[in-house]
C-alpha positions in Angstrom: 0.0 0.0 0.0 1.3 3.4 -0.8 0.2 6.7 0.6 1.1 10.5 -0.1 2.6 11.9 2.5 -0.1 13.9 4.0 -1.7 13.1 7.7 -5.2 13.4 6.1 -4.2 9.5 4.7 -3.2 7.6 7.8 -6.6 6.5 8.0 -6.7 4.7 5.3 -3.3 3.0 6.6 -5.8 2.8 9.7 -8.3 1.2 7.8 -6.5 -1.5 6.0 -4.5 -3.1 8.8 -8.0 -3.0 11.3 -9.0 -5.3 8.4 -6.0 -7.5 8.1 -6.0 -7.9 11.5 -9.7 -8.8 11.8 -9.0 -11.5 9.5 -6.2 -12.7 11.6 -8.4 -12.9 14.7 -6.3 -11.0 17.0 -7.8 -9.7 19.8 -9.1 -6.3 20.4 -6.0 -5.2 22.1 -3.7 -6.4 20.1 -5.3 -5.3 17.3 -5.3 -2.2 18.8 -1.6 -2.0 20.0 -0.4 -3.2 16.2 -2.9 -0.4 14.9 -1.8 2.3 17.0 2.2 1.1 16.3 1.8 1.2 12.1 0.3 5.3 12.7 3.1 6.3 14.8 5.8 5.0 12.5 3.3 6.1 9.1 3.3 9.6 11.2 7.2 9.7 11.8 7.4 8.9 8.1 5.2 12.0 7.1 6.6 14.0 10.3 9.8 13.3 10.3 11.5 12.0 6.8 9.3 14.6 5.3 9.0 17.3 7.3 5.3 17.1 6.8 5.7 18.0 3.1 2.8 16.3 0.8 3.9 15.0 -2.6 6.1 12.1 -1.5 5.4 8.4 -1.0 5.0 6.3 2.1 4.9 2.6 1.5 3.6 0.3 3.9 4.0 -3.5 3.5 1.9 -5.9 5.1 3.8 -9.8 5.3 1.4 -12.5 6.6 3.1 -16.1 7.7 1.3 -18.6 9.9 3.5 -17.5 13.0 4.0 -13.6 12.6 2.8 -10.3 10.5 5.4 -8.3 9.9 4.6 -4.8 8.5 7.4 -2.5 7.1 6.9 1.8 7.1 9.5 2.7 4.3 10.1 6.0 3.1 12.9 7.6 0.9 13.1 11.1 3.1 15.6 12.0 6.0 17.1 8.6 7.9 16.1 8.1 11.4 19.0 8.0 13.7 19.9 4.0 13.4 20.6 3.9 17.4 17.2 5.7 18.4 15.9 2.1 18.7 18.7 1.5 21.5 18.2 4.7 23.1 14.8 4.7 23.5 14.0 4.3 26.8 12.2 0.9 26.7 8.6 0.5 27.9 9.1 -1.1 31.1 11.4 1.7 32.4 8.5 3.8 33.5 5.1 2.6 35.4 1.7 3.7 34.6 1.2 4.9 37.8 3.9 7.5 37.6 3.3 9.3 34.2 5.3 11.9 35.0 8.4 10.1 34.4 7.4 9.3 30.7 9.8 10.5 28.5 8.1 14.1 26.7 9.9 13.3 23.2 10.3 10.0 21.5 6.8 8.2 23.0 5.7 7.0 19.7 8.8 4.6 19.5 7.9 4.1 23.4 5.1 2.8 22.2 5.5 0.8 19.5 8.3 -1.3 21.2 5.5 -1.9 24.1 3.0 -3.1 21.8 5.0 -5.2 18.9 7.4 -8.4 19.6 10.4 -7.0 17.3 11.3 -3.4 16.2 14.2 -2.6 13.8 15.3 0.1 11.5 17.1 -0.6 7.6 18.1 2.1 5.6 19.3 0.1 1.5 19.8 2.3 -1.6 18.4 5.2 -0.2 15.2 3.4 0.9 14.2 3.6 4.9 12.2 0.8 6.7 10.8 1.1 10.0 10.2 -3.0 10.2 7.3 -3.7 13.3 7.2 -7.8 13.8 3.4 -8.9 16.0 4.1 -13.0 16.7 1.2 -15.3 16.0 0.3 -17.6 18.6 -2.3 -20.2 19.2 -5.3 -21.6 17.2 -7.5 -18.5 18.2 -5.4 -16.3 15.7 -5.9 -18.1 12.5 -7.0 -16.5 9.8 -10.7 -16.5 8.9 -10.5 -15.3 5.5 -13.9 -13.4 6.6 
């Protein structure tokens, strides 16, 4: 699926993985969680790579196996800092109950390494990849091909 690069089309982003996932049987929350994780990194793409300009593309790649969905963000605009994986400050560092210690910047990666299994970063011939992996598990997430 390709996008322009305006926020007015991350609901359509939106739209296709609710119904990829509905076909996969996740539950509500992790449907959810993956949901949520594919518009931060769609909005970093747009935000970020290009400076909220319209006119440029934003692919997202959906990759269905029997034990995991792996969905790629790739853009061709500015590279994300390759270590701001690493640096993040990983979910379980803060608690609920103390929000103030939440990080102000950066909370969209926060997020998506909370709610998906394997987060990485791949920058090849001028193409950028922000690759989210959700693991399959159990007979109740089959696909229904409803």
């Amino acid at each position: 699926m390709i996008i322009d690069s305006n926020m007015k089309n991350v609901y359509l982003v939106n739209a296709a993985i609710e119904a990829l996932c509905s076909m996969i049987a996740f539950s509500c929350n992790t449907s959810f969680g993956i949901k949520l994780s594919v518009a931060e990194a769609v909005n970093n793409s747009i935000i970020h790579a290009y400076d909220k300009e319209p006119g440029h593309d934003v692919e997202v790649v959906f990759s269905l196996y029997p034990d995991k969905l792996i969905i790629k963000v790739c853009d061709t605009g500015k590279q994300m800092n390759h270590e701001i994986l690493s640096d993040t400050i990983k979910a379980d560092s803060f608690s609920e109950d103390n929000i103030e210690d939440m990080p102000t910047g950066g909370r969209g990666i926060l997020i998506i390494n909370k709610m998906m299994d394997i987060v990485t970063y791949e920058t090849n011939n001028n193409k950028n990849c922000f690759i989210m992996t959700k693991k399959i598990k159990g007979k109740n997430h089959e696909i229904t091909g409803e």
